[in-house]
C-alpha positions in Angstrom: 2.2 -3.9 -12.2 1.2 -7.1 -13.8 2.7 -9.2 -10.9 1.5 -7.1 -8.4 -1.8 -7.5 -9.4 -1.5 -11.2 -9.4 -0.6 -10.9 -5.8 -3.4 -9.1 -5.2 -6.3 -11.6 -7.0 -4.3 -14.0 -4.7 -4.9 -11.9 -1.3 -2.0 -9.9 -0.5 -1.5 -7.4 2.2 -1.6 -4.4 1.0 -1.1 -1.1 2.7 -1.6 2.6 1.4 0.4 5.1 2.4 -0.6 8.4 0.9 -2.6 10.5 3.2 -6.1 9.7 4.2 -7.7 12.2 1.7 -5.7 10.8 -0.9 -6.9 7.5 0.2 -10.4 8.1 0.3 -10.8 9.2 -3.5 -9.9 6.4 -4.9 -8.1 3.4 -3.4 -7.1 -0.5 -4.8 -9.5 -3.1 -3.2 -8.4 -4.4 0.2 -5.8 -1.7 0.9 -5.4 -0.8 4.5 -4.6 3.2 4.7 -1.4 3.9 7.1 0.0 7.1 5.7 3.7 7.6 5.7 3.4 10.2 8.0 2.7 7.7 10.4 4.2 4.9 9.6 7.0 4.7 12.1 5.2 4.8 15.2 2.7 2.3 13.1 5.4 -0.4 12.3 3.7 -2.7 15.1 1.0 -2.5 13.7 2.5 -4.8 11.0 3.1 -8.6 10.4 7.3 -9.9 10.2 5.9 -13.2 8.8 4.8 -12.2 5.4 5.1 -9.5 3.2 3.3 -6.3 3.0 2.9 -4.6 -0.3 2.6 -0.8 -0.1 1.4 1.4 -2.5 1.0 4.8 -3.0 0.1 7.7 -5.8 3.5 7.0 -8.0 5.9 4.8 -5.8 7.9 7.1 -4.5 6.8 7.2 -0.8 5.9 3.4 -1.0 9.9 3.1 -1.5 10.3 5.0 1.8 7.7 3.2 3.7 9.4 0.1 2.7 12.9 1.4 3.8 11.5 2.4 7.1 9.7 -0.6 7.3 12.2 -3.3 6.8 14.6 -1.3 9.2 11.6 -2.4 11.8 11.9 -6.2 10.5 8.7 -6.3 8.5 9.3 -8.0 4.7 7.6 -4.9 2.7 7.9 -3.8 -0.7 6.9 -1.1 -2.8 4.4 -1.6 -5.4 5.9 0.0 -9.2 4.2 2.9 -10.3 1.4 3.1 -7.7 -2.2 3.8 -7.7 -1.3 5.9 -10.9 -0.8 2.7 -13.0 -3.0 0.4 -11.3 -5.8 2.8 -12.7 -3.8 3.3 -15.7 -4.7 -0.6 -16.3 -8.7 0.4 -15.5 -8.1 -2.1 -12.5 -10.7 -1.2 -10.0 -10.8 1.7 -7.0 -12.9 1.7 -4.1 -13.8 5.2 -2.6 -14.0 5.9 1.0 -12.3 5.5 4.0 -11.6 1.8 5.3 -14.3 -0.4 6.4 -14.7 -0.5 10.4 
């Protein structure tokens, strides 16, 4: 978690990918939401020239996003441990849906 958090005071891209009302209670600074669930159909959506963090309660689903990602040519990696430790570490959560 400690390099991942360096990544993100350095401006990261980071995307969440629990579902949206997981998302909105509580989410690291600057995270875009793109649940799994959607994720496939999303990939597009997503930059092949730098990697994309993704995060989600634990890292479990993170890991899949990242599978399912790099089959679709994007450089992504799963953040350890989540949301879960990055509050662990009273690192800060924003509440609420992404900004428009």
């Amino acid at each position: 978690m400690e390099e991942f958090a360096e990544l993100h005071r350095t401006g990261c891209l980071l995307v969440d990918v629990r579902e949206t009302h997981e998302y909105t209670k509580g989410h690291v600074p600057g995270a875009t939401s793109m649940p799994l669930s959607h994720l496939a159909h999303r990939a597009d959506e997503l930059p092949t020239d730098t990697t994309v963090h993704l995060i989600c309660a634990s890292g479990h689903r993170s890991r899949i996003a990242a599978r399912i990602l790099r089959s679709a040519g994007v450089d992504a990696r799963s953040v350890s441990g989540g949301t879960a430790a990055w509050a662990h570490r009273n690192l800060p959560l924003v509440r609420g849906p992404n900004p428009s």
